[in-house]
ROVEXVO-30877 format. One line per field, with one value per residue: x, y, z of N, C-alpha, C, O, CB in turn; residue number from 1. Coordinates in steps of 0.2 Angstrom, whole numbers, plus 5000, padded with zeros to 4 digits. Glycine has a CB too. Example, Ala and Ser with C-alpha at 12.3 -4.5 7.8 and 13.67 -1.06 7.14 Angstrom:
BEGIN
nX <- [5066 / 5064]
nY <- [4972 / 4989]
nZ <- [5039 / 5035]
caX <- [5062 / 5068]
caY <- [4978 / 4995]
caZ <- [5039 / 5036]
cX <- [5066 / 5064]
cY <- [4984 / 5000]
cZ <- [5039 / 5039]
oX <- [5071 / 5067]
oY <- [4983 / 5006]
oZ <- [5042 / 5040]
cbX <- [5057 / 5070]
cbY <- [4978 / 4997]
cbZ <- [5045 / 5029]
n <- [1 / 2]
END
This chain:
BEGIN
nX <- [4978 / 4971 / 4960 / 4951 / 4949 / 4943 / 4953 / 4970 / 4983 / 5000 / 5019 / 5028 / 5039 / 5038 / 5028 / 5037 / 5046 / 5034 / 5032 / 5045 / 5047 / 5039 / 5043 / 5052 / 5048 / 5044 / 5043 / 5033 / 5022 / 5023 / 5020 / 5017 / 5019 / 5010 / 5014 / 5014 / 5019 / 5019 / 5017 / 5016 / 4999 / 4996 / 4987 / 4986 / 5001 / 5006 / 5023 / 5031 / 5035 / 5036 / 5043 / 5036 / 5040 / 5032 / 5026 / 5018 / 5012 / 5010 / 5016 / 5013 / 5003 / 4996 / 4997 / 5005 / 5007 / 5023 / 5028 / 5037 / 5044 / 5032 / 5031 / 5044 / 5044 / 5035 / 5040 / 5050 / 5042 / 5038 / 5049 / 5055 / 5044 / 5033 / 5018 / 5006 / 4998 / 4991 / 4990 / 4999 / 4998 / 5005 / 4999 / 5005 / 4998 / 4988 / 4974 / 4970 / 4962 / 4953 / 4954 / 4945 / 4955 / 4965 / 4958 / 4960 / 4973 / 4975 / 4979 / 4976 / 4960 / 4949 / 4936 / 4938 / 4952 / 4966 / 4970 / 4982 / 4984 / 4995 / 4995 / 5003 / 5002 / 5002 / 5012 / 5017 / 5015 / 5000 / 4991 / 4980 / 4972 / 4961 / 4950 / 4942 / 4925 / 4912 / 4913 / 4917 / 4928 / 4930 / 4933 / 4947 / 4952 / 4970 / 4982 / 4993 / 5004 / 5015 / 5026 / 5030 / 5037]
nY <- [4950 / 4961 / 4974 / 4988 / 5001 / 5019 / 5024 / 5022 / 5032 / 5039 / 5040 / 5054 / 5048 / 5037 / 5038 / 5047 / 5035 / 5027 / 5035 / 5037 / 5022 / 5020 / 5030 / 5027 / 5016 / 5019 / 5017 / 5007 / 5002 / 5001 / 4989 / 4984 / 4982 / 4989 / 4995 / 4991 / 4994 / 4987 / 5001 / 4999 / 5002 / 5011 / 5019 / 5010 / 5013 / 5018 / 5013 / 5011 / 5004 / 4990 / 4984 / 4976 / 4964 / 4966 / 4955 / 4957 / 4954 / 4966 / 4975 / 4991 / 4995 / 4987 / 4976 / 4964 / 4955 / 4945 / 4929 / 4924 / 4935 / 4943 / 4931 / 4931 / 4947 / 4943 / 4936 / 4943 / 4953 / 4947 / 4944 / 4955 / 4958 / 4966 / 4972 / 4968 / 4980 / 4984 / 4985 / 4993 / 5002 / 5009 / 5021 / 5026 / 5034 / 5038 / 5043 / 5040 / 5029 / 5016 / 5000 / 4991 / 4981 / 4982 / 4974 / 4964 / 4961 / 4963 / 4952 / 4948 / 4951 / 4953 / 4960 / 4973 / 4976 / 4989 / 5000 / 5006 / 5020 / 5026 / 5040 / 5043 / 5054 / 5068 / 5081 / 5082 / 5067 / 5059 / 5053 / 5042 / 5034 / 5019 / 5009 / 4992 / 4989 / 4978 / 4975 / 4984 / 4998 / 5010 / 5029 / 5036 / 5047 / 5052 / 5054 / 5060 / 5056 / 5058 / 5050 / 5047 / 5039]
nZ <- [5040 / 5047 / 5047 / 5057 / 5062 / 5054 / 5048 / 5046 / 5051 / 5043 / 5045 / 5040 / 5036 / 5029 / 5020 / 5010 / 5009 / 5000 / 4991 / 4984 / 4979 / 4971 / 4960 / 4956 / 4951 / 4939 / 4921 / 4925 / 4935 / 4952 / 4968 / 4983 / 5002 / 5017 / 5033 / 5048 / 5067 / 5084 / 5096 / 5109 / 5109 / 5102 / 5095 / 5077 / 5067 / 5050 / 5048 / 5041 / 5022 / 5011 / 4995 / 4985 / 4972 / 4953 / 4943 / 4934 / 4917 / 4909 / 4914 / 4916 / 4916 / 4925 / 4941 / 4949 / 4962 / 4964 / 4968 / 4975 / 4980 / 4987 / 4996 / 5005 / 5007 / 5018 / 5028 / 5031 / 5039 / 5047 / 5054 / 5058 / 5068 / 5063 / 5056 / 5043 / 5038 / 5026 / 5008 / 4994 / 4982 / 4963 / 4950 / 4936 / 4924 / 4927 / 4940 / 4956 / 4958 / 4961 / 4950 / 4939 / 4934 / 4946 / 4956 / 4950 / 4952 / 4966 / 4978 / 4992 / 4994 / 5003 / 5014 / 5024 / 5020 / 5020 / 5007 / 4996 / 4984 / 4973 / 4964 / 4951 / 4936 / 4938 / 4939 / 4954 / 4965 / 4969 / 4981 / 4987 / 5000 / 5004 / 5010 / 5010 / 5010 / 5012 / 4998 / 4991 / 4988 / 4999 / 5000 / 5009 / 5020 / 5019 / 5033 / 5042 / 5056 / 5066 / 5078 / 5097 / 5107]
caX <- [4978 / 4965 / 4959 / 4945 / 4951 / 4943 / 4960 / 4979 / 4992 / 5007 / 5022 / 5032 / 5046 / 5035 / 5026 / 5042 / 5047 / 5031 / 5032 / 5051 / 5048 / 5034 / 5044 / 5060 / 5046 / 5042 / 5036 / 5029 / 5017 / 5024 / 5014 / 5019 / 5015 / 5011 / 5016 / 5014 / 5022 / 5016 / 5019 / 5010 / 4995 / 4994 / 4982 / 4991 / 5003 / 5012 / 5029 / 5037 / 5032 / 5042 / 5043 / 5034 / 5040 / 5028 / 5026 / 5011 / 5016 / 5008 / 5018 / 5014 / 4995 / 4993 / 5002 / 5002 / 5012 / 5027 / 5026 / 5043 / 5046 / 5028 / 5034 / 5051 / 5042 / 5028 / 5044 / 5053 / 5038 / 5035 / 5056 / 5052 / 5039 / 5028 / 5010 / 5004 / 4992 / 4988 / 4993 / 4998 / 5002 / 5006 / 4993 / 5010 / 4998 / 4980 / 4970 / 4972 / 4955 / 4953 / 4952 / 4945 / 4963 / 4968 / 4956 / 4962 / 4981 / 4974 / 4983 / 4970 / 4956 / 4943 / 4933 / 4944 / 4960 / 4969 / 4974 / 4983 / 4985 / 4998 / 4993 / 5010 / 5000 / 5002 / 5021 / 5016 / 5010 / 4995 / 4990 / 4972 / 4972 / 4955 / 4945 / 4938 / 4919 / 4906 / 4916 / 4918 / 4934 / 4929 / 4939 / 4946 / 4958 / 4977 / 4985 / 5000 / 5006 / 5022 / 5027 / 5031 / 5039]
caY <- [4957 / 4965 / 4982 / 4989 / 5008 / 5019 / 5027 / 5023 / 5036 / 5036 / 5044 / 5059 / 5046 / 5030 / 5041 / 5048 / 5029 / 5025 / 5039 / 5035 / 5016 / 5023 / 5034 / 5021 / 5010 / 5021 / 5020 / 5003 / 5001 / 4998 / 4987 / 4982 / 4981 / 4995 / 4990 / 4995 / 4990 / 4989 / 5005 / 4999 / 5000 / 5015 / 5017 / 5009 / 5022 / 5016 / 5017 / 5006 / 4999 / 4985 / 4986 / 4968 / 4964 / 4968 / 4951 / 4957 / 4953 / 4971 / 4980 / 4998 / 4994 / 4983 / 4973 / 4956 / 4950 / 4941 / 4926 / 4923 / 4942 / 4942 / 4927 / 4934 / 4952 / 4941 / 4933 / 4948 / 4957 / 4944 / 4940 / 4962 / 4960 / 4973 / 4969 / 4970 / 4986 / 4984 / 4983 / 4999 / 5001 / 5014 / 5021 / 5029 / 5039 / 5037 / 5045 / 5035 / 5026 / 5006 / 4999 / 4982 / 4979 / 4981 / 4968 / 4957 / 4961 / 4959 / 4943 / 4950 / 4955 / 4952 / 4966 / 4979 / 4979 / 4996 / 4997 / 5016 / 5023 / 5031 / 5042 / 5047 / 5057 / 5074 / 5082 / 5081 / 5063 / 5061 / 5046 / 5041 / 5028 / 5016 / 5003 / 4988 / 4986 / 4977 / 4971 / 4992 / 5001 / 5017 / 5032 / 5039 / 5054 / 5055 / 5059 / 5060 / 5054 / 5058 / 5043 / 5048 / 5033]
caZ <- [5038 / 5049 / 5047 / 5059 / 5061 / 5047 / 5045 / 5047 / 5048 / 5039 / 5047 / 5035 / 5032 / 5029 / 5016 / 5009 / 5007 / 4997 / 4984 / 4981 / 4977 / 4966 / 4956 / 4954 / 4949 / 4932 / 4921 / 4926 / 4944 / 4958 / 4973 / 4989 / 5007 / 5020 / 5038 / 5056 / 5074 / 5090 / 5100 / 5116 / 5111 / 5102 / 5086 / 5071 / 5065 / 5045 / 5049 / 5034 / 5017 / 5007 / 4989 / 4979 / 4965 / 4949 / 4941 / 4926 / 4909 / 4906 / 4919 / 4914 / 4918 / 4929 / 4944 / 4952 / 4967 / 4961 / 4972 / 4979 / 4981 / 4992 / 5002 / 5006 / 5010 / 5023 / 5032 / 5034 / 5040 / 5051 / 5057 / 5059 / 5073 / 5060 / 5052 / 5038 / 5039 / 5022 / 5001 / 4990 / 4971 / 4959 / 4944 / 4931 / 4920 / 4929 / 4943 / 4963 / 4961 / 4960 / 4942 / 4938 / 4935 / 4951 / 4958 / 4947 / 4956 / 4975 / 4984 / 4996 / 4992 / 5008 / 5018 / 5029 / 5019 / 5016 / 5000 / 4994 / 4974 / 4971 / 4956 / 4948 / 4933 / 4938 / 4944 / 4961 / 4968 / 4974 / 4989 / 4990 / 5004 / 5002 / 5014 / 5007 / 5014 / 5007 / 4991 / 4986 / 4991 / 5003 / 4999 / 5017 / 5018 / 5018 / 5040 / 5045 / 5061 / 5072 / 5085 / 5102 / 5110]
cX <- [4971 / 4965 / 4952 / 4945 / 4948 / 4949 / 4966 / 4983 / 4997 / 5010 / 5027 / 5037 / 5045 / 5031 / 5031 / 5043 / 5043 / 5032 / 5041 / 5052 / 5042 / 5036 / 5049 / 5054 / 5043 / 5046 / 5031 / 5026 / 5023 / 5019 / 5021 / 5014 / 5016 / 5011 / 5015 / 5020 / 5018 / 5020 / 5015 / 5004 / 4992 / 4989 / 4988 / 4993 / 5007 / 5016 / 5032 / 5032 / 5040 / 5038 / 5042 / 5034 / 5035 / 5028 / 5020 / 5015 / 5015 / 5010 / 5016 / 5004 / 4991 / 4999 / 5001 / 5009 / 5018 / 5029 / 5030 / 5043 / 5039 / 5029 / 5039 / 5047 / 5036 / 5032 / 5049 / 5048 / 5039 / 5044 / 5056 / 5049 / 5035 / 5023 / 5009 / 4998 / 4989 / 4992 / 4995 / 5001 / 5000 / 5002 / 4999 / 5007 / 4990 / 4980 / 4972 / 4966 / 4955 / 4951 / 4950 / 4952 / 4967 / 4965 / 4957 / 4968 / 4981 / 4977 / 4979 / 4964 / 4947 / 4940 / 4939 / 4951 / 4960 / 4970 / 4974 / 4984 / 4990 / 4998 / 5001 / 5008 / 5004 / 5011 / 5020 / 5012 / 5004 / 4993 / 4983 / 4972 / 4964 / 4956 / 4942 / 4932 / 4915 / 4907 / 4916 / 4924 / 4930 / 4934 / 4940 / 4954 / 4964 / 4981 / 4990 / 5000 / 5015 / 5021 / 5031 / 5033 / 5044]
cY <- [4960 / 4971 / 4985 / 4995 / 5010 / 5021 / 5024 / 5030 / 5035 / 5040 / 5046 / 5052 / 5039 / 5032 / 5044 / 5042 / 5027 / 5028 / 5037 / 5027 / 5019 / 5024 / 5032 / 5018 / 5013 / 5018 / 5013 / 5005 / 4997 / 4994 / 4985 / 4981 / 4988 / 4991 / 4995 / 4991 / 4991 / 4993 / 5006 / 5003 / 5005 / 5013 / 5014 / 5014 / 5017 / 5018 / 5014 / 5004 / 4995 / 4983 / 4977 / 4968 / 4963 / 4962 / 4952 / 4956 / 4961 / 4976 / 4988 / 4999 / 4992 / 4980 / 4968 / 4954 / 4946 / 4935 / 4923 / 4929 / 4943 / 4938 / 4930 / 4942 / 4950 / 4939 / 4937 / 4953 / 4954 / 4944 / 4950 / 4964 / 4965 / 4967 / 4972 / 4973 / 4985 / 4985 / 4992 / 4997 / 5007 / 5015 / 5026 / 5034 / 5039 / 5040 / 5039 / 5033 / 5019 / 5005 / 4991 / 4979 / 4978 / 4975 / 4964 / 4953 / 4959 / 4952 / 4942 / 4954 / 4957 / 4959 / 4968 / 4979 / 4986 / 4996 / 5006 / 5013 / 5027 / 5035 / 5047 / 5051 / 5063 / 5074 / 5083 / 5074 / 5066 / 5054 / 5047 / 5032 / 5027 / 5011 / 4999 / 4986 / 4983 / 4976 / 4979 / 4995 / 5009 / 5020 / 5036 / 5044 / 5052 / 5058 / 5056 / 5059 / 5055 / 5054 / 5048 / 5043 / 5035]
cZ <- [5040 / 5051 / 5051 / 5059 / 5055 / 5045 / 5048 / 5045 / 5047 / 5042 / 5040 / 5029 / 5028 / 5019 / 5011 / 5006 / 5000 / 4992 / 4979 / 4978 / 4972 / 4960 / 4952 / 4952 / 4940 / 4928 / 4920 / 4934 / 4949 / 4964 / 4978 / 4997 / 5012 / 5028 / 5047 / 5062 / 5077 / 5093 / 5108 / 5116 / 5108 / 5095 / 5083 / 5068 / 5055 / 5046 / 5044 / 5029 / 5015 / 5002 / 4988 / 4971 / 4959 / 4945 / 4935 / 4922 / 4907 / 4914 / 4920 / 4915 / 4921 / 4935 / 4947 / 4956 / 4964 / 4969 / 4977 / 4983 / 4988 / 4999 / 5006 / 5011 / 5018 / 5028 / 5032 / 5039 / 5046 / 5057 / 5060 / 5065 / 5069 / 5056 / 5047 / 5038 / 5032 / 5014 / 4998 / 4982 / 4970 / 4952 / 4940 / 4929 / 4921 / 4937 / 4949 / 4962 / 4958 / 4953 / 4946 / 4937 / 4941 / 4956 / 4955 / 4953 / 4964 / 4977 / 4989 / 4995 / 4997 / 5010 / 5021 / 5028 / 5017 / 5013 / 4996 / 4987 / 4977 / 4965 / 4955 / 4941 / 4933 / 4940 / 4952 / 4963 / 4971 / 4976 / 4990 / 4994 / 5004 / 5008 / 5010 / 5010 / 5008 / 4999 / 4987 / 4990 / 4992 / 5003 / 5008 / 5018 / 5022 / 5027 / 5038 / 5051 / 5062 / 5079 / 5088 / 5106 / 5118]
oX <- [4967 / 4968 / 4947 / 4940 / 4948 / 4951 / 4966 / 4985 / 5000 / 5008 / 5030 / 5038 / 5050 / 5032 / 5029 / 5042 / 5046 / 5032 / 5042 / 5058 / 5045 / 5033 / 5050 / 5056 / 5041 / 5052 / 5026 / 5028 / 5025 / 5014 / 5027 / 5008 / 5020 / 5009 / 5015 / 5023 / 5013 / 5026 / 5012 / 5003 / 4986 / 4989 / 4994 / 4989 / 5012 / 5017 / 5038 / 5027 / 5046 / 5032 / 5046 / 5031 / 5032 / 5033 / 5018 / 5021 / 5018 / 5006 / 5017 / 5001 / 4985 / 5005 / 4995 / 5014 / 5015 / 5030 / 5028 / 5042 / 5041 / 5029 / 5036 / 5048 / 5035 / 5030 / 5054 / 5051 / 5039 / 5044 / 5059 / 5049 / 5032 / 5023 / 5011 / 4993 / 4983 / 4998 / 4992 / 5004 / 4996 / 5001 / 4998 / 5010 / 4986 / 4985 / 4975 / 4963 / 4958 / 4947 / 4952 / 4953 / 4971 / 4969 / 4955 / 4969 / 4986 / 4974 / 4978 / 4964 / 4942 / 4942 / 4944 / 4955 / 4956 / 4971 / 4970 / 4985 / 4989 / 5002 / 5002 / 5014 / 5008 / 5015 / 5025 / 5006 / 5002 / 4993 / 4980 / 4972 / 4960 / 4962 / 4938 / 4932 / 4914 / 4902 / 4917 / 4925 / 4927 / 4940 / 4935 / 4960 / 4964 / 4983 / 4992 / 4995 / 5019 / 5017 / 5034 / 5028 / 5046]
oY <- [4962 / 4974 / 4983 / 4997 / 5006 / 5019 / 5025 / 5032 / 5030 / 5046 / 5042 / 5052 / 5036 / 5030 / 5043 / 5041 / 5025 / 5024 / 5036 / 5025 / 5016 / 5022 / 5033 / 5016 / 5009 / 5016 / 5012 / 5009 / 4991 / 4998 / 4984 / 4979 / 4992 / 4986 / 5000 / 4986 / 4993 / 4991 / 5010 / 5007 / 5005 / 5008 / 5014 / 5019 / 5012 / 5024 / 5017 / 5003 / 4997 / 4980 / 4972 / 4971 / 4957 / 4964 / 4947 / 4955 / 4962 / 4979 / 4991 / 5005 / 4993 / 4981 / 4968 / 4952 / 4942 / 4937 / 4920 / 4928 / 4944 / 4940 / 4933 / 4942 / 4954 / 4941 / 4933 / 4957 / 4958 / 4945 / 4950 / 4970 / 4968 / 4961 / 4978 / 4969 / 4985 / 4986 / 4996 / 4993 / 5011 / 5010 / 5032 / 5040 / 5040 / 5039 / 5034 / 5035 / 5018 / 5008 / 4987 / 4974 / 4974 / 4971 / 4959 / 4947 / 4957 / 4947 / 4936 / 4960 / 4960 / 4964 / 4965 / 4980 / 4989 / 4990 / 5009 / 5008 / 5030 / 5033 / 5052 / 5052 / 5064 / 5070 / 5085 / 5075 / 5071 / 5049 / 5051 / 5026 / 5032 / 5010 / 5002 / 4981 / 4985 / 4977 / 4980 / 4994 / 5012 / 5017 / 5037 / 5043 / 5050 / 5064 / 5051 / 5061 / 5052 / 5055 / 5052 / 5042 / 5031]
oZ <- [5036 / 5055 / 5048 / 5056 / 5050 / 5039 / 5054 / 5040 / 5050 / 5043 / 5036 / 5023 / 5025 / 5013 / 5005 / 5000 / 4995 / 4986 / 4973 / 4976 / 4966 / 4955 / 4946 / 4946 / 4936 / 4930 / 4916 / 4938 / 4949 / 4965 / 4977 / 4998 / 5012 / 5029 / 5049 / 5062 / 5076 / 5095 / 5111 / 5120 / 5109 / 5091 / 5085 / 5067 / 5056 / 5047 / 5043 / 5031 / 5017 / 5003 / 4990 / 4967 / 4960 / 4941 / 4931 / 4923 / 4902 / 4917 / 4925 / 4915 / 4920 / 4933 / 4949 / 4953 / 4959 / 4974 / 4982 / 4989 / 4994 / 5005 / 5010 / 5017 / 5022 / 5034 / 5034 / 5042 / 5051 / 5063 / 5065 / 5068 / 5073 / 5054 / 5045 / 5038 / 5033 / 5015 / 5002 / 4979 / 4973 / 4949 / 4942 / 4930 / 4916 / 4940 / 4948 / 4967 / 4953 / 4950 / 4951 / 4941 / 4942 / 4960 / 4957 / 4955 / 4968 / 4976 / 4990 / 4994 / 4995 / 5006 / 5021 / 5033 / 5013 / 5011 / 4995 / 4985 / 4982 / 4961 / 4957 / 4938 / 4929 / 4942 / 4955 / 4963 / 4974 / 4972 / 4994 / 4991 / 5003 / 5011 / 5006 / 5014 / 5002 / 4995 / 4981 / 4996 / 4988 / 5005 / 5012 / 5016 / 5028 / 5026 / 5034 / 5053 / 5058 / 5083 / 5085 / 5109 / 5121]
cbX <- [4980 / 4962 / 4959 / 4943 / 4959 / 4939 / 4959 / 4982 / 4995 / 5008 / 5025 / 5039 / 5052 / 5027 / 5022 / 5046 / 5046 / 5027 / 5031 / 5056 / 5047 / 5031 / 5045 / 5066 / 5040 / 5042 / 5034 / 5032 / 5007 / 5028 / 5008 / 5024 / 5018 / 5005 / 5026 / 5006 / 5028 / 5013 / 5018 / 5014 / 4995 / 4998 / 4979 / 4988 / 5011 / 5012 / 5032 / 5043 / 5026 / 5046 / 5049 / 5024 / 5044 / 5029 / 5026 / 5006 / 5010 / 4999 / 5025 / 5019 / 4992 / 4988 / 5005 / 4999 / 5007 / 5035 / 5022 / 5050 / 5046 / 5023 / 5037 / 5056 / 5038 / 5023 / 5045 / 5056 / 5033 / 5031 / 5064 / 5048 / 5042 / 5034 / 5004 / 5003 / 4995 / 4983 / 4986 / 5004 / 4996 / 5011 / 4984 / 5012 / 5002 / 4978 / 4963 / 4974 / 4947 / 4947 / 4959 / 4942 / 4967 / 4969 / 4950 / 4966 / 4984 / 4966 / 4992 / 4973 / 4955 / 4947 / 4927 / 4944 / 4963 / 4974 / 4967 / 4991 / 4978 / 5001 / 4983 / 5017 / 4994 / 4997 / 5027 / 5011 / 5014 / 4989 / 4995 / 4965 / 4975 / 4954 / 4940 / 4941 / 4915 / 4901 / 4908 / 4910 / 4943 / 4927 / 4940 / 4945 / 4956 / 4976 / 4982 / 5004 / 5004 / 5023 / 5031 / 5027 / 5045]
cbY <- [4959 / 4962 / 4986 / 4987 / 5008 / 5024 / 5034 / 5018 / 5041 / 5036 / 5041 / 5064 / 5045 / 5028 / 5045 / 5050 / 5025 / 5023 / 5048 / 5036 / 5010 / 5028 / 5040 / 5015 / 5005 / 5029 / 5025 / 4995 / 4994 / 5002 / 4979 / 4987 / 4973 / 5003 / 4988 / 4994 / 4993 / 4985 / 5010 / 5002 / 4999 / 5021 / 5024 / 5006 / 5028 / 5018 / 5017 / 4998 / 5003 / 4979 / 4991 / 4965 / 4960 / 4975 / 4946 / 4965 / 4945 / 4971 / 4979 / 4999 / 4994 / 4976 / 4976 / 4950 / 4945 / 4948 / 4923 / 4922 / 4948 / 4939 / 4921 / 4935 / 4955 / 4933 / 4927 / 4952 / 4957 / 4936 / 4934 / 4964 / 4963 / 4980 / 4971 / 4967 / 4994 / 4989 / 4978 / 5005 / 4994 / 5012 / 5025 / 5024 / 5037 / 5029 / 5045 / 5037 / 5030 / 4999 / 5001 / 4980 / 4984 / 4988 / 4968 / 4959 / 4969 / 4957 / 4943 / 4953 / 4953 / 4948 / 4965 / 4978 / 4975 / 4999 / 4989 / 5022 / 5027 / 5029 / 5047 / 5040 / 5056 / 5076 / 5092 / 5086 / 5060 / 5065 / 5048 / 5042 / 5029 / 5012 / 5004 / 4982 / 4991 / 4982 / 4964 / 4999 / 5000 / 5017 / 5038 / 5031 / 5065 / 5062 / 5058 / 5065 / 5048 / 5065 / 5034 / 5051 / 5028]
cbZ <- [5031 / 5052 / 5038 / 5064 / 5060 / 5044 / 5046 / 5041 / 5050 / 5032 / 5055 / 5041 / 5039 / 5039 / 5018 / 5013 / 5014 / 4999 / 4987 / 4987 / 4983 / 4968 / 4960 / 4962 / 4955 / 4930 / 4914 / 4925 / 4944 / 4961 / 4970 / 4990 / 5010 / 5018 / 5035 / 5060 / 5079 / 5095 / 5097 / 5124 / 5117 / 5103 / 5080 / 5067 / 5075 / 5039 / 5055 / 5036 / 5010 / 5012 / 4986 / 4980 / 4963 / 4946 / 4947 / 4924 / 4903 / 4903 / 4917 / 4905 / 4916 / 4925 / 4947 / 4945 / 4970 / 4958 / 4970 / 4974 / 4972 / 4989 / 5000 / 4997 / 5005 / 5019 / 5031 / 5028 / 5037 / 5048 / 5050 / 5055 / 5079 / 5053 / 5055 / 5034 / 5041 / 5024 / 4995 / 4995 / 4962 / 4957 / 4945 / 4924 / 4913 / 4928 / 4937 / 4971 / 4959 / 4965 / 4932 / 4930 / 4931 / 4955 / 4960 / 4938 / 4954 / 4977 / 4989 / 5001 / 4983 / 5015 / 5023 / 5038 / 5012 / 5016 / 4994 / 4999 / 4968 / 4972 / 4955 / 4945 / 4934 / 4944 / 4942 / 4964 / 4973 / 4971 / 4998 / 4981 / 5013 / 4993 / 5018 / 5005 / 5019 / 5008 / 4986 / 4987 / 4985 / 5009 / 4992 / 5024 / 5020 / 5013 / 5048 / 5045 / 5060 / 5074 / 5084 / 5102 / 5103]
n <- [1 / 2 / 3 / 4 / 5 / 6 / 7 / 8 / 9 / 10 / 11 / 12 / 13 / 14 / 15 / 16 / 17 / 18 / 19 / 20 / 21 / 22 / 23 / 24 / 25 / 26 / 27 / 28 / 29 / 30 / 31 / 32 / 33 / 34 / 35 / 36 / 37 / 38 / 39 / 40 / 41 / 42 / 43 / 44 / 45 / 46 / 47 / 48 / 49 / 50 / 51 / 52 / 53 / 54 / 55 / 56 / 57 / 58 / 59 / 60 / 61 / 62 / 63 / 64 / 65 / 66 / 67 / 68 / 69 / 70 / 71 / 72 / 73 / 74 / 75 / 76 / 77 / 78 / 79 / 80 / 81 / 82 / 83 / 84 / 85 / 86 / 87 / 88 / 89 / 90 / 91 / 92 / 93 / 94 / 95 / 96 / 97 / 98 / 99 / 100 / 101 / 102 / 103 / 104 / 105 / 106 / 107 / 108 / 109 / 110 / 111 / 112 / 113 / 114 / 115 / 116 / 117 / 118 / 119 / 120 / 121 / 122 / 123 / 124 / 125 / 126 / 127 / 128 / 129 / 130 / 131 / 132 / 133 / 134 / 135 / 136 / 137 / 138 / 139 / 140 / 141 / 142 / 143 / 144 / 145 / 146 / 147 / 148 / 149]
END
């Protein structure tokens, strides 16, 4: 899962996708995986995620890979032809920025992973997509992307 790009865009319907697994996943967190293709060649564009099951014992504040449900998502990804652009999880009743709790929940937690919040708090989602450098998650704003194929 390598990330060199500061940014990934997400296309309308990929973003759509992540908030609706989000919102099904109240009032525990949802995590998963956010995904690309190759479009000859162009930047990385998010065009799919797929939903990992929330395996914490403290569902509602934390989340942790469920390790069948990971597997299963790794080799669909792969039997897909699509990459793993990077991780996403749900904050129910908190703010999109990384808690200690969420580095707990990393399966990956190396340099130049993606890794989005979803902050379900407010009546409007809010999506703060992050970079992991130098052991600190960098916040980095929110595109959209429309493919052209």
């Amino acid at each position: 899962m390598a990330q060199t790009n500061a940014f990934i865009p997400i296309t309308r319907e990929a973003h759509d996708d992540l908030l609706a697994i989000c919102s099904r996943s109240l009032p525990n967190e949802a995590c998963g995986l956010l995904l690309t293709a190759d479009y000859g060649g162009q930047k990385q564009i998010i065009t799919g995620v797929h939903e990992i099951v929330n395996a914490h014992e403290r569902p509602q504040q934390a989340f942790l890979f469920e390790p069948s449900s990971w597997m299963n998502a790794f080799f669909e990804t792969q039997k897909n032809r699509q990459r793993i652009a990077g991780l996403f999880h749900s904050h129910p009743t908190s703010e999109a920025r990384p808690s200690h709790e969420d580095e707990i929940g990393l399966p990956l937690a190396g340099d130049g992973l993606c890794y989005w919040i979803v902050s379900l708090q407010n009546a409007a989602p809010a999506v703060q997509p992050y970079i992991r450098m130098n052991g600190q998650f960098m916040p980095y704003p929110l595109m959209f992307a429309k493919i052209s194929i």
